[in-house]
N, C-alpha and C positions, 0 to 999 in steps of 0.2 A: 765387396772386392771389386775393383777397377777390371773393366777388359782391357787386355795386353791388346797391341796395335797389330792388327791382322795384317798377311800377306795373301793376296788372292793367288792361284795357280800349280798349291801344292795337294794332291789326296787326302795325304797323311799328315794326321794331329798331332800336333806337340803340347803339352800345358805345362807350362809352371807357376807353379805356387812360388811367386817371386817375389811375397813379401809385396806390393804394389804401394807406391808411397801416393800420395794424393793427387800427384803431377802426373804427368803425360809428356812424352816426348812428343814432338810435331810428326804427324804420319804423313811417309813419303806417299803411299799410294790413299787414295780417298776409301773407306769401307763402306760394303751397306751396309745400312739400317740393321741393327740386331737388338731382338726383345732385350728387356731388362735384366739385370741378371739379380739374382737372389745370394746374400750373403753365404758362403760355405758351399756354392753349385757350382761343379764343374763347367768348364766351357771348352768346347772343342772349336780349335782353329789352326791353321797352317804353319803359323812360325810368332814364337811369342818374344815380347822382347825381355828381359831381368833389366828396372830400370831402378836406380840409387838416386835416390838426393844425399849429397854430402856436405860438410865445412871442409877449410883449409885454415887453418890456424898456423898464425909466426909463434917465434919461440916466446914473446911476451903475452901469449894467449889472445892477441887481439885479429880477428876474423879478417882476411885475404878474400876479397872481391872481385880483384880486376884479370884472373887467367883465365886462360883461351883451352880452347881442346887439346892444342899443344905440346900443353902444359902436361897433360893427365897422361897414364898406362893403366889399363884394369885388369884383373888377373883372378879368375874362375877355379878356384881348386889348382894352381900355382900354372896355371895352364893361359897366356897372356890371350886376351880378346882382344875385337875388332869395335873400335866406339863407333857402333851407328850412329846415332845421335849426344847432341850436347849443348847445355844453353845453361844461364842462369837463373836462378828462382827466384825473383826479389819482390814480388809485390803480389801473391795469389792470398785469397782469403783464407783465414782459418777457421780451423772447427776443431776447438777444445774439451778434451776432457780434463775436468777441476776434480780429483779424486781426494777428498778431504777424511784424515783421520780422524773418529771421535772415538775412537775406541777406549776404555776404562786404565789404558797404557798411557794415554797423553794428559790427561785429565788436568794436569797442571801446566800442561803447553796449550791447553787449547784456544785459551784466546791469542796466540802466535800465531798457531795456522789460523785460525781465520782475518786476523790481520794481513798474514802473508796472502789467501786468499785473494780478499779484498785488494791489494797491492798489487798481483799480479793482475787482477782483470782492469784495473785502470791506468795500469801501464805499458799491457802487453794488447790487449782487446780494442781493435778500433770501431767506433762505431757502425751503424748500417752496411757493416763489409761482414766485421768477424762475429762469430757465436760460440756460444761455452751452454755445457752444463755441469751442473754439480750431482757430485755422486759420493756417499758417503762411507766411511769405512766401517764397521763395529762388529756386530755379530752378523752379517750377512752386508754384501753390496747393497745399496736402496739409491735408487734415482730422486732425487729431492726436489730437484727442475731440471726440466729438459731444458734441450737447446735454446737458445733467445740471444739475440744481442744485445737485450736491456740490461742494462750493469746494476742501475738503481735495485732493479729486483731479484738478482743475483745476490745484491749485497745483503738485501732483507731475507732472503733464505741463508745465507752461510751464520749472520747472525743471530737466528733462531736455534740453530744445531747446541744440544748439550754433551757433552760424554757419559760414556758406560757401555759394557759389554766386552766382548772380545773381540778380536781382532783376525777381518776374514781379506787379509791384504792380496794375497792373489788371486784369491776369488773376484775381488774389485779389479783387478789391472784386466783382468781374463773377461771379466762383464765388460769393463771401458772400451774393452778393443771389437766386444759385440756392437756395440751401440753407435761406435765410429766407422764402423762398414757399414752399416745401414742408411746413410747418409746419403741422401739426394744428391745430382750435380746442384749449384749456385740456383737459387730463384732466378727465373727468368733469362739465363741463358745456360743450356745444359752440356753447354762447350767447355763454362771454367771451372778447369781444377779448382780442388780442396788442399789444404793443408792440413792433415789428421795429426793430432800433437796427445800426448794424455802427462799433465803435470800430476805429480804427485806428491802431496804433501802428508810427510809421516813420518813416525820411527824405525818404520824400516818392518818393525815386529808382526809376527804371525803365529794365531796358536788355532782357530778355526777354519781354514778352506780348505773346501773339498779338493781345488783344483790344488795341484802341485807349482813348484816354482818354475819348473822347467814348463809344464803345460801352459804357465801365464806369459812369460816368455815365450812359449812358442807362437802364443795365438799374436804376438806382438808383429814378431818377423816375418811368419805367415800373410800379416796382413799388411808390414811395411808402413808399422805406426813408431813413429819416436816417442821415445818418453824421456822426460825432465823429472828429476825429484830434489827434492828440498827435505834435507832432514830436520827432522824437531827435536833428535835427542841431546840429551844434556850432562851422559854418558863421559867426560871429557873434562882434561886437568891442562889449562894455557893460562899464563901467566897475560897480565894488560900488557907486558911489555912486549911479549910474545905476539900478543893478538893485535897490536898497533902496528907491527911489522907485516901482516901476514894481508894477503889479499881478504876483504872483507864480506867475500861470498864465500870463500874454502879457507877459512881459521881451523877447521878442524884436521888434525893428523893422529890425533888417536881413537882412529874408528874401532867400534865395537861390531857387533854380527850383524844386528838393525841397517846399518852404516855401508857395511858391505853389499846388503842384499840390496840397499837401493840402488851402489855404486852397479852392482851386477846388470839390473834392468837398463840402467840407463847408458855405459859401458857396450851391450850386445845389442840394442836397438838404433845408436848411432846419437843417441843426446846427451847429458850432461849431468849429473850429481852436483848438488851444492848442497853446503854445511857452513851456514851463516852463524857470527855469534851472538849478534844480540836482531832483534825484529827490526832495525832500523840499516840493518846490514841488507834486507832484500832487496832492496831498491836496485842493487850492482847485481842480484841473482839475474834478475826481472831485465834488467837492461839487456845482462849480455843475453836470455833467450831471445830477446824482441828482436834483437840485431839479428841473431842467425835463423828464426826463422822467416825473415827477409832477404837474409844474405848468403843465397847456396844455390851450388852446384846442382847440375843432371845430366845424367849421361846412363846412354843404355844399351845394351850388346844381343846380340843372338847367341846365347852358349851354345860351344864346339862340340861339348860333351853329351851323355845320354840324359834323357829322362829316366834316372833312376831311382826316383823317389827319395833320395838322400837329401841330407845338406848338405848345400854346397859352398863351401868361405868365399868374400868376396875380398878382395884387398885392392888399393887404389894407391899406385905412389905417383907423387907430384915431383917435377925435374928441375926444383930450385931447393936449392942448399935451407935448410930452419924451418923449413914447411912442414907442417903436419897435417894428416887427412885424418876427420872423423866421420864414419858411416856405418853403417850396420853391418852385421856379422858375415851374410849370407841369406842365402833363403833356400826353400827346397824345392827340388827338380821332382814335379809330378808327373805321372805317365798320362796320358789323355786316353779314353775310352777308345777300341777300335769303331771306326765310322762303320753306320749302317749300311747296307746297300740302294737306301735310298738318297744318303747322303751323298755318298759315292757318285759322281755324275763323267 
């Protein structure tokens, strides 16, 4: 979990679990030095910010770069906020998770997703900047390689994977989102943001995880990780002629439940669903993630309202006619512990 940007001079703690995306708005006042903090540990401080990375999409779904703070209104539980800060996201490293299905359900898509795999890390992955690991689906989460920015041996692990088993898909989204909090600042300078992303490639299908759908989701927006999915099923009746007309990353329109449930994660974390139709269709998945998670928004407020341990919806409208905002749902307003008396100064 990211620390919120401190304000020195107030007693009393406010925390929220604000969902924290990998960025950092620029802090007006300078903080001290504070120990490390430990994924899932509260932190007690004075005034924390709820900060979003967003897209702005035209009506032809192609990504809007160039607006100003101006531009933007944000709105906390339909309650309009104050944007303390704002800037664009365009060049911070990333740290991926590749969550790849081999479960006993794909067994004849398999060599797809690891094609798709492989295509996204050498299209999306640049070198000596970003890192990926792979993590795989079946009958429980298993880490296969950790993080690394060697593509080559990326490659050579997704191509060893076989299928079988069942299928523990939120269990794996609920592990990915562990394993992307735990994440150092940047080698060698502990100033630059991360970009925390978890792709997923799969059918959507779950008959094994302990953790619930809403819990994998939760642990998502709690920690203010995007997700991307790509589906592999094949669930689906489109004519060539149909599918020559149709955008060649979302040919699909007759989603099945697999279909939805990935539409769901990626929907309420603030990224994107694709439903490509043949393997040679990812290349357009792959491009438009590259693009946006290079090309986005941030902007961050101090909510009006309580720490009330709720969730709270965020909503973001843009003040030009065909624009569309994508970002995440919301996040939840934590209460922060009463400070000790020694804190108390």
């Amino acid at each position: 979990m990211r620390v919120p940007v401190t304000l020195a001079g107030l007693a009393a703690a406010i925390v929220f679990s604000a969902g924290l995306h990998a960025q950092q708005p620029q802090q007006p006042v300078a903080a001290p030095p504070e120990p490390p903090v430990k994924a899932g540990q509260s932190i007690r401080q004075n005034v924390s910010l709820v900060d979003v990375l967003f897209t702005v999409l035209n009506h032809q779904n192609k990504i809007v770069a160039d607006l100003n703070r101006e531009n933007f209104r944000v709105f906390d539980d339909e309650a309009e906020q104050e944007i303390r800060f704002f800037n664009r996201q365009t060049d911070m490293p990333l740290r991926v998770g590749l969550l790849l299905d081999t479960s006993n359900s794909i067994r004849d898509r398999l060599q797809f997703e690891q094609q798709a795999a492989i295509d996204f890390l050498y299209n999306v992955i640049r070198r000596e900047k970003d890192q990926a690991f792979l993590m795989t689906i079946d009958d429980a989460p298993e880490i296969v390689q950790g993080f690394t920015g060697e593509l080559d041996t990326l490659r050579g692990v997704i191509l060893k994977q076989r299928a079988g088993g069942g299928t523990a898909l939120y269990d794996a989204i609920y592990e990915g989102c562990q394993q992307l909090l735990k994440l150092p600042p940047a080698a060698g300078n502990p100033e630059t943001d991360l970009r925390r992303v978890l792709v997923v490639i799969s059918d959507g299908d779950d008959n094994l995880s302990r953790h619930s759908r809403g819990e994998a989701l939760d642990a998502a927006q709690r920690a203010g990780i995007v997700i991307y999915t790509i589906s592999t099923s094949i669930n689906w009746i489109l004519t060539d002629q149909e599918a020559a007309q149709s955008d060649p990353s979302n040919r699909k329109y007759l989603k099945d439940e697999g279909d939805r449930v990935l539409q769901q994660f990626s929907d309420e974390s603030g990224g994107r669903a694709f439903f490509p139709y043949h393997v040679d269709d990812l290349a357009q998945s792959f491009a438009f993630i590259g693009d946006e998670l290079r090309s986005q928004y941030s902007l961050a407020y101090v909510p009006s309202g309580p720490a009330d341990g709720k969730f709270h919806k965020i909503r973001i409208l843009v003040n030009t006619k065909g624009l569309q905002v994508r970002a995440r749902k919301g996040y939840y307003a934590i209460p922060a512990a009463a400070p000790s008396s020694a804190e108390v100064r």
